[in-house]
ZATOR-911522 format. One line per 8 residues: number of its first residue (from 1); their letters; for each residue x, y, z of N, C-alpha, C. Coordinates in nm, 4 decimals, padded with zeros to 6 digits. Each point is the difference from the previous one (the first is absolute). Layout:
NUM	a	X Y Z X Y Z X Y Z; ...
//
This chain:
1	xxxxxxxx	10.4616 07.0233 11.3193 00.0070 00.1443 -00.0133 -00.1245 00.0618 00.0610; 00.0293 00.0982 00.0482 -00.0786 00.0972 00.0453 -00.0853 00.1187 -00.0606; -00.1652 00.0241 00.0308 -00.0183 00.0968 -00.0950 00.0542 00.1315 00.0159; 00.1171 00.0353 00.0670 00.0598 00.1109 00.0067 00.0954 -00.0286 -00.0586; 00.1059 -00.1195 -00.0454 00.1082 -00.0435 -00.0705 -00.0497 00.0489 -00.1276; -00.1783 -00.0452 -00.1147 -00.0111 00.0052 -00.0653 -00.0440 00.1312 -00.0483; -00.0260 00.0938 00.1185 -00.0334 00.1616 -00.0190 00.1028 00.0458 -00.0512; 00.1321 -00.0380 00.0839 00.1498 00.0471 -00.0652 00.0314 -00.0351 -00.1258
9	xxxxxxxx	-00.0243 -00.1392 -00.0481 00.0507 -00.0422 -00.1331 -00.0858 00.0966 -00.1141; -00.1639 -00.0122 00.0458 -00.0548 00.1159 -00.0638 00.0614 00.1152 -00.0226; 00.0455 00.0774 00.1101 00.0494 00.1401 00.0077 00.1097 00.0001 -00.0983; 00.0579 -00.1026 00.0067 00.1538 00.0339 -00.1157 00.0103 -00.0621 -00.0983; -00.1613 -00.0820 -00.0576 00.0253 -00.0199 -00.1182 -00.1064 00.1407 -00.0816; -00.0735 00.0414 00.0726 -00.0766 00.1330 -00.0095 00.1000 00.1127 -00.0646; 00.1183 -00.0163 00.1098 00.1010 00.1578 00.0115 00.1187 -00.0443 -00.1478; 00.0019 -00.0983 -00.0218 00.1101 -00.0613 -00.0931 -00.0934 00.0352 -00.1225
17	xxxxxxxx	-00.1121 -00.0518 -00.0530 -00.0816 -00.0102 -00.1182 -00.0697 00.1523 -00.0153; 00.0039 00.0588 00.0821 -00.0525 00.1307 00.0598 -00.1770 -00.0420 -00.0410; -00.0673 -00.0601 00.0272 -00.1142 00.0007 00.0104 -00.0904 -00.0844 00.1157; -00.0617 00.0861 00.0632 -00.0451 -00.0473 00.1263 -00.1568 -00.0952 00.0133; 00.0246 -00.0192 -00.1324 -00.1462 -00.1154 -00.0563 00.0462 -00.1081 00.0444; 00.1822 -00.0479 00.0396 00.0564 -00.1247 -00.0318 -00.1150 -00.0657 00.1557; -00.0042 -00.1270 00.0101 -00.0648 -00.0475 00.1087 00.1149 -00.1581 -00.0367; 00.0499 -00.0058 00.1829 00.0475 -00.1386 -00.0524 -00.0895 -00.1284 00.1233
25	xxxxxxxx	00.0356 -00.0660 -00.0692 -00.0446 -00.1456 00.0427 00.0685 -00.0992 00.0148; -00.0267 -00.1197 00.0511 00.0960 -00.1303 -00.0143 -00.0198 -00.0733 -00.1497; -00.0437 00.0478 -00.0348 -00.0548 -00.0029 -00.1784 00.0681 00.0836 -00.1194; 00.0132 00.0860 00.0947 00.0944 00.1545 -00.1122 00.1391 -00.0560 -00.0815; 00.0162 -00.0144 -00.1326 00.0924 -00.0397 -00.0603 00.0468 00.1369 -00.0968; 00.1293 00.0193 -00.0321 00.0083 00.0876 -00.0820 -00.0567 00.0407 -00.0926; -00.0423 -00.1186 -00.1146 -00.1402 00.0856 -00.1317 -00.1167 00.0859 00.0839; -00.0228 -00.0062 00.1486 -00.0752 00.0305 00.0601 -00.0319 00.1316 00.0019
33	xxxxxxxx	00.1629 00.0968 -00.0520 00.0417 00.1220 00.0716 00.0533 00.0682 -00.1427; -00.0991 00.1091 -00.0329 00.0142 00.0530 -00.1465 00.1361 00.0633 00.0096; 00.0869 00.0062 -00.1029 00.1420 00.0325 00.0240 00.1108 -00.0693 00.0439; -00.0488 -00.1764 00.0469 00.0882 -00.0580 00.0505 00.1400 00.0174 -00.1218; 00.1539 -00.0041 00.0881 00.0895 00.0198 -00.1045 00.1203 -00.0902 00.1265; 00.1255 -00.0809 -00.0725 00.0633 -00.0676 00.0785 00.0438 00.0826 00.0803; 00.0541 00.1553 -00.0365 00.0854 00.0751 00.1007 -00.0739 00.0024 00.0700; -00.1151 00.0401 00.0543 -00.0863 00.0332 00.0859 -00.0153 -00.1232 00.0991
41	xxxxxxxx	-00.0155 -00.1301 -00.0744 00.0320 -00.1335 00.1060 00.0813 00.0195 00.0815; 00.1374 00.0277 -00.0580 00.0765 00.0047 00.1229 00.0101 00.1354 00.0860; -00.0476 00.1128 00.0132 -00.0396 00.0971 00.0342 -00.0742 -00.0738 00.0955; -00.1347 -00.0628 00.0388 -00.0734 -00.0228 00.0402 00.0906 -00.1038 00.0941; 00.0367 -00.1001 -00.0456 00.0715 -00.1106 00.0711 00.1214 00.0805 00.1073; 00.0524 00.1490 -00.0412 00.1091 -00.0073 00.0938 -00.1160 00.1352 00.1007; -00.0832 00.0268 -00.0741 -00.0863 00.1728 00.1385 -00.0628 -00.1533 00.0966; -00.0268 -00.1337 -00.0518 -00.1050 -00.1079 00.0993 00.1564 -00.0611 00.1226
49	xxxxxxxx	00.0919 00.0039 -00.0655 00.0977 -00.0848 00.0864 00.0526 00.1359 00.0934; -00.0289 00.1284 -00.0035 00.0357 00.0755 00.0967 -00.0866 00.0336 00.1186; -00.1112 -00.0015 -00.1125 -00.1374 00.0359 00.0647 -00.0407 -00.1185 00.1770; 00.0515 -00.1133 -00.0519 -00.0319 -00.1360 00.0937 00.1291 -00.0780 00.0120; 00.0702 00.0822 -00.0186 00.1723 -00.0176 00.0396 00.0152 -00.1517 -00.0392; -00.0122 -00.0478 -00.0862 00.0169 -00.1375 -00.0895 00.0708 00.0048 -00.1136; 00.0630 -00.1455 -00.0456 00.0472 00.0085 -00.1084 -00.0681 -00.1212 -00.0836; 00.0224 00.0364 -00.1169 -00.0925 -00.1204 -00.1043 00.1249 -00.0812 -00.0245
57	xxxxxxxx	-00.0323 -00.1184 -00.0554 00.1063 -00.0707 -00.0401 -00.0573 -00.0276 -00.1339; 00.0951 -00.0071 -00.0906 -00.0541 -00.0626 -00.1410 -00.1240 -00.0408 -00.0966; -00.0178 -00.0417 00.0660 -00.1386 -00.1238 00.0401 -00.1093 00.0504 00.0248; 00.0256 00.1062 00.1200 -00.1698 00.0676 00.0174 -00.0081 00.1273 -00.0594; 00.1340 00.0856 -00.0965 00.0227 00.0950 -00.0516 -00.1251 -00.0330 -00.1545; 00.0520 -00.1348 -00.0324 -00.0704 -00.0773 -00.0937 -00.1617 -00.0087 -00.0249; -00.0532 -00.0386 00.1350 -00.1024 00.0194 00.0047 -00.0718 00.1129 00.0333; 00.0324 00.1047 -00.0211 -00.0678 00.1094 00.0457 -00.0616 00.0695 -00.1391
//
């Protein structure tokens, strides 16, 4: 990944949580992110698979 891939993941976990403190990393796990809530997982999982025109499969939905 790219640090412009990870500016984006920033940007929309920022615009989703609405707080622009969020900073992500290859480290960033959900307890990471005050407000984490499952709906919002997948919120996040389907704005990242449009965003970089990808789809998750199971598995890496899991690990996120």
């Amino acid at each position: 990944m790219t640090k412009n891939d990870f500016r984006k993941i920033q940007e929309h976990l920022q615009k989703l949580f609405m707080n622009e403190d969020i900073k992500s990393t290859t480290d960033t796990v959900p307890t990471d992110v005050k407000g984490w809530i499952s709906f919002e997982h997948i919120n996040l999982r389907i704005n990242l698979e449009e965003e970089f025109d990808i789809k998750f499969n199971v598995s890496d939905v899991i690990k996120i």
